[in-house]
C-alpha positions in Angstrom: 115.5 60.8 106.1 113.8 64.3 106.5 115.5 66.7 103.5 116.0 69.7 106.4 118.5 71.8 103.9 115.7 74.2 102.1 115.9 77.6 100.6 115.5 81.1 101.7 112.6 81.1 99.6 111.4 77.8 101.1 111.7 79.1 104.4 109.8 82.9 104.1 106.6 80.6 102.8 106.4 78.9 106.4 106.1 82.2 108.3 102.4 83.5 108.1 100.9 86.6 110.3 100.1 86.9 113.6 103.4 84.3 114.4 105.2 83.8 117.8 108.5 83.7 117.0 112.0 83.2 119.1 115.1 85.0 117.8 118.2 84.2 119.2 121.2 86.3 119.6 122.6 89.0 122.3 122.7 92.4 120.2 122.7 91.6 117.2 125.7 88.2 118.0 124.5 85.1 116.7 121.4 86.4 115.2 120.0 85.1 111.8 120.1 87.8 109.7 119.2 86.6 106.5 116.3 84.8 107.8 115.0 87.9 109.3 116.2 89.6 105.9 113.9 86.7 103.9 110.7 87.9 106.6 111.3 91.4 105.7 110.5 90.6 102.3 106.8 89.1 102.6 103.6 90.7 104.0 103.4 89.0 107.0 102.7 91.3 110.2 101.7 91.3 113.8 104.1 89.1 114.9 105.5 88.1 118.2 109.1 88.6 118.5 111.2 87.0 121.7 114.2 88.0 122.1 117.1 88.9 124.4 116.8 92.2 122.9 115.5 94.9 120.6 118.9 94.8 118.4 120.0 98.0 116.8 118.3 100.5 114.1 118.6 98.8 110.3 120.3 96.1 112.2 118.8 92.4 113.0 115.1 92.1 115.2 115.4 96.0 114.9 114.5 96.1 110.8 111.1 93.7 111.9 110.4 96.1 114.3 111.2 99.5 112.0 108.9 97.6 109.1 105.9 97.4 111.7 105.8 94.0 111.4 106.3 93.6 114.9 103.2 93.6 117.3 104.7 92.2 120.5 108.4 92.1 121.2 109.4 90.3 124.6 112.7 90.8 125.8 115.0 92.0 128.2 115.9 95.3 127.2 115.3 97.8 124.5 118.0 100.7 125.1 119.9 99.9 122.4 117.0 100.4 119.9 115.5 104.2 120.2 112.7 103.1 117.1 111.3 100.1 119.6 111.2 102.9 122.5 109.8 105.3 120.4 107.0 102.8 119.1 106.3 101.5 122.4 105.4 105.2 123.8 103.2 105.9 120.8 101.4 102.3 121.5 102.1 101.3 118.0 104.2 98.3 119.6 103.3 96.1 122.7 106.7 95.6 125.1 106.9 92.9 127.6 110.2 94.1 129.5 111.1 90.2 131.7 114.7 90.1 133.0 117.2 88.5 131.2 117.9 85.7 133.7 114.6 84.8 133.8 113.6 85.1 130.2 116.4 82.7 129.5 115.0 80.2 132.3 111.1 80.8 130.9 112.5 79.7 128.0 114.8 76.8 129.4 111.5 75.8 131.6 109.6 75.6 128.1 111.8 73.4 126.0 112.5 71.1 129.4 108.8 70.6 130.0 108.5 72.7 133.6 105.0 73.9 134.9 107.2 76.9 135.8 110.3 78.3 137.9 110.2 80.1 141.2 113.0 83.4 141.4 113.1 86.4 144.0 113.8 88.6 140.7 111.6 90.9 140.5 109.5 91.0 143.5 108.0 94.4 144.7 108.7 95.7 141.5 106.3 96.3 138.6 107.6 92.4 137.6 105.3 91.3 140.2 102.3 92.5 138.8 99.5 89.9 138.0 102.1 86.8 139.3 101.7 84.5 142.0 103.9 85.0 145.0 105.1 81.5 146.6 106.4 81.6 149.9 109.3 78.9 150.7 111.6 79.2 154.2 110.7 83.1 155.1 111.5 84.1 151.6 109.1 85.3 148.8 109.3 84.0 145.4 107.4 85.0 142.0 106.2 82.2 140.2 107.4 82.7 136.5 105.8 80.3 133.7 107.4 78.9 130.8 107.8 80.7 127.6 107.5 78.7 124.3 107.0 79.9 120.7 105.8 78.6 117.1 108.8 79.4 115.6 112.7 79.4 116.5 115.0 81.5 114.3 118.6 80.6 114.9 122.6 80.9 113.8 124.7 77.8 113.3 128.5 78.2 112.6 128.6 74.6 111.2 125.8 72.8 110.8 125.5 69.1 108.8 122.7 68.0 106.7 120.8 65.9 109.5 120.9 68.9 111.7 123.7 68.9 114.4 124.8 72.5 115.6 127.7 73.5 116.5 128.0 77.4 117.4 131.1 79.7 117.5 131.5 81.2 121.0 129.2 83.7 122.5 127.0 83.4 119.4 125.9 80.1 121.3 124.1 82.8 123.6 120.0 82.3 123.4 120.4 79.7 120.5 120.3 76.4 122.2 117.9 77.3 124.4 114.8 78.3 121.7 115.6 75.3 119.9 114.3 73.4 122.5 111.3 75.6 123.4 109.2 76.1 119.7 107.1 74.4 117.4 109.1 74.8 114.5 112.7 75.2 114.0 115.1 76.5 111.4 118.9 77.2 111.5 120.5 79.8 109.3 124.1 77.8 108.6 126.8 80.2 108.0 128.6 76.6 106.8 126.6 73.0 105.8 128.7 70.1 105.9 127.8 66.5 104.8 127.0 64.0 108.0 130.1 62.7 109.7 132.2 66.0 109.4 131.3 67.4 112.7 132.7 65.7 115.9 129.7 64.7 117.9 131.5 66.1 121.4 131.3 69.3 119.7 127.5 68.9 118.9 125.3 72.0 121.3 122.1 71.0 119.3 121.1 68.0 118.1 119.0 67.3 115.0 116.2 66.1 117.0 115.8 69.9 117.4 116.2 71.0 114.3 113.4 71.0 111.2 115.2 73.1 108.8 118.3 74.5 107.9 119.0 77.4 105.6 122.6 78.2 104.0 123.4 81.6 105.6 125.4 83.0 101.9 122.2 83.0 100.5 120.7 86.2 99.6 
């Protein structure tokens, strides 16, 4: 079998420049802090971050995007996070604003092997712009295609050594889906339990999904 469990060292060597990578969480719950902590500390840059979010000042995606690591950042909001706003004005930072119901589905669309998704979100607004517009029964529908990644950063409450997730409550949020969605996938446990410990009815993600796993105490 695989050995998934590496270290926080193990993992920054993996992520190189110019990266797409998937971070879940909703404001900051459920993100992967000390992965994004381990990033902050090589020279990797131009990255594309996807995310539900922009996060806060000092405070998860947000210390990428104050370090200027971050080229793109996709999400479905920014407000939270003057710095982003502030780059994106001065062009220093491309911002790809996509609804939060339908990033979620881009991604679900990805990971599920979809050509695509049809919504009424966003049509005849600036959402529309450069989309195909499909009309069914009357109605008008954007056509919205799926959104995949290289990497997937996530944040396991327990996770065992083949790779079974289980998350705490809301922190569940994003996760689940971008494991299904990138290349190459690594779990930030905040506790690793031998195989066998975690009920499998309690399972969210599977180890199929799962390439690595880093213990979340480590600095």
């Amino acid at each position: 079998m695989k050995r998934k469990l590496i270290s926080i060292t193990e993992f920054a060597a993996k992520i190189q420049s110019g990266m797409s990578i998937m971070v879940g969480g909703f404001m900051n719950i459920g993100t992967p802090t000390n992965l994004i902590d381990a990033i902050l500390k090589t020279d990797v840059k131009d990255l594309t971050i996807i995310c539900n979010d922009a996060g806060l000042p000092g405070v998860g995606v947000g210390k990428l995007i104050e370090a200027g690591k971050v080229k793109t950042l996709i999400a479905s909001h920014i407000g939270l996070n003057p710095i982003a706003g502030d780059k994106m004005t001065k062009g220093e930072m491309e911002v790809i604003l996509v609804p939060q119901g339908t990033l979620a589905e881009r991604i679900r669309s990805a990971g599920s092997g979809l050509g695509g998704f049809l919504t009424p979100t966003g049509f005849g607004t600036m959402v529309q712009e450069g989309k195909k517009v499909i009309e069914i029964d009357g109605k008008s529908y954007l056509l919205e295609k799926p959104l995949k990644a290289d990497v997937a950063l996530l944040l396991g409450h327990r996770v065992d050594k083949k790779g079974n997730v289980v998350y705490n409550k809301t922190t569940r949020n994003f996760n689940p889906l971008m494991a299904t969605a990138c290349e190459l996938v690594v779990v930030e446990a905040r506790t690793v339990v031998e195989m066998g410990e975690i009920d499998p009815d309690h399972v969210v993600t599977p180890h199929i999904f799962i390439d690595y796993i880093v213990e979340g105490k480590q600095s």
